[in-house]
Residue frames relative to the residue before (quaternion, step in Angstrom):
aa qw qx qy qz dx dy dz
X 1.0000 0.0000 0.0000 0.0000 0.00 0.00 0.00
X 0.0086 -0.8172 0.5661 -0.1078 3.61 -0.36 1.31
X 0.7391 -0.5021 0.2404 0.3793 3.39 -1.29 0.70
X 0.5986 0.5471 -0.3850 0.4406 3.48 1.03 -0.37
X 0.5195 0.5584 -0.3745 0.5273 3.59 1.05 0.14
X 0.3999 0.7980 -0.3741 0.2517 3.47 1.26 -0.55
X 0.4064 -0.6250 0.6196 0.2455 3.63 -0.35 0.16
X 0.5274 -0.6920 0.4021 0.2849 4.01 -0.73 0.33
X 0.8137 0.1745 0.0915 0.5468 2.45 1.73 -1.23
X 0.1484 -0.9330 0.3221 -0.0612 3.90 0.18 1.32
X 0.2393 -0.7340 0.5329 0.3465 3.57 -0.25 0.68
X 0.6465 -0.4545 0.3150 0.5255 3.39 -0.98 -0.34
X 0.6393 0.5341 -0.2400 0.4984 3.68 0.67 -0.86
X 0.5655 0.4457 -0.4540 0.5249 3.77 0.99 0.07
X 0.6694 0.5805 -0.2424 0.3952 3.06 0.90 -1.31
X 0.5757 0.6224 -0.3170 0.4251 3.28 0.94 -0.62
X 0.6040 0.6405 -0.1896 0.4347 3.08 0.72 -2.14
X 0.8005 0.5074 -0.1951 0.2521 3.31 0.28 -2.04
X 0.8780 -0.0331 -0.1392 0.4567 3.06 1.56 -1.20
X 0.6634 -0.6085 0.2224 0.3744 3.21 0.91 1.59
X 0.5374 0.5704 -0.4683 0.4081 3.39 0.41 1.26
X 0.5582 -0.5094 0.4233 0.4998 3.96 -1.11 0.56
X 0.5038 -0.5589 0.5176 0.4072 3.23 -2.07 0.71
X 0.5691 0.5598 -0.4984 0.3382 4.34 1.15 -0.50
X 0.4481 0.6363 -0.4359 0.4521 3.76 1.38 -0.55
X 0.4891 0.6459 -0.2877 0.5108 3.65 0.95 -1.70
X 0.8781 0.1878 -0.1030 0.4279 3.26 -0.67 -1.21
X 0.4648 0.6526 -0.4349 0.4110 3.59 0.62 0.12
X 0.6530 0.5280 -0.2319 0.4910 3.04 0.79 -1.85
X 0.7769 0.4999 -0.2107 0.3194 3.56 0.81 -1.36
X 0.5371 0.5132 -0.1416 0.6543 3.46 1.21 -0.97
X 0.8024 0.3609 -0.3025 0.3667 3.94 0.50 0.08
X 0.2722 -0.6894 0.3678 0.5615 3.02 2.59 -0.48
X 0.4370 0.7323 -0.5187 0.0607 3.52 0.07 -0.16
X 0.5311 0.4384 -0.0252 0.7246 3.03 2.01 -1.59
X 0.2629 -0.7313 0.6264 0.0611 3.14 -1.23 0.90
X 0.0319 0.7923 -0.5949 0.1320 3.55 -0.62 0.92
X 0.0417 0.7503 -0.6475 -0.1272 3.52 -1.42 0.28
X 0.4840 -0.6297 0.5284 0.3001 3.69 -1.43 0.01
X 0.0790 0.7134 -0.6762 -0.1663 2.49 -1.70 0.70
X 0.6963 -0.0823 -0.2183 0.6787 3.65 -0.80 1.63
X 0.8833 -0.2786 0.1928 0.3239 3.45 -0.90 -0.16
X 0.3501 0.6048 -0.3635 0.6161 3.76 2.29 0.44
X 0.2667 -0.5504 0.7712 0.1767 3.22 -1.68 1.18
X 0.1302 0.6316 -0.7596 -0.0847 3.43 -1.84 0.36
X 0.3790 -0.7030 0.6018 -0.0010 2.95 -2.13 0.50
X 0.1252 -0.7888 0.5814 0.1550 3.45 0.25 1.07
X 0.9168 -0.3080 0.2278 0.1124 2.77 -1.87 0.87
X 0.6032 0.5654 -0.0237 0.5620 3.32 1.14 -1.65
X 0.6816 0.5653 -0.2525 0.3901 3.42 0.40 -0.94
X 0.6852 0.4440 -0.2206 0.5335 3.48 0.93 -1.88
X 0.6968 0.5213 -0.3837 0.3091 3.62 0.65 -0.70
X 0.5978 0.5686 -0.3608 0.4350 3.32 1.44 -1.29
X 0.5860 0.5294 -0.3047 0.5324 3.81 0.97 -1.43
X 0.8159 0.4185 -0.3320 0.2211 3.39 -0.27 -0.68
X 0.6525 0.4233 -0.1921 0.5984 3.13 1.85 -0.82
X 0.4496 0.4579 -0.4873 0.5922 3.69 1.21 0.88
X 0.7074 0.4159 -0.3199 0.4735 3.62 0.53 -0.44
């Protein structure tokens, strides 16, 4: 299962799921800017792009 399987678009808890990490890891990243994320109504998501840019900084 590789990033191209990714969904575009990711709650946090997919994101988790997808790449085996806590959801406080999740929100770290997010709450530190590292991860980019926006809202929609009161839902965090994470496009696609983002996890790759973050992940290849890590």
């Amino acid at each position: 299962m590789g990033l191209e399987n990714m969904p575009d678009i990711l709650t946090i808890k997919e994101l988790c799921e997808f790449i085996k990490v806590s959801e406080s890891t999740i929100r770290r990243a997010i709450n530190d800017g590292s991860l980019k994320s926006f809202k929609a109504g009161k839902n965090v998501r994470i496009e696609k792009e983002s996890v790759i840019e973050w992940l290849k900084e890590k």
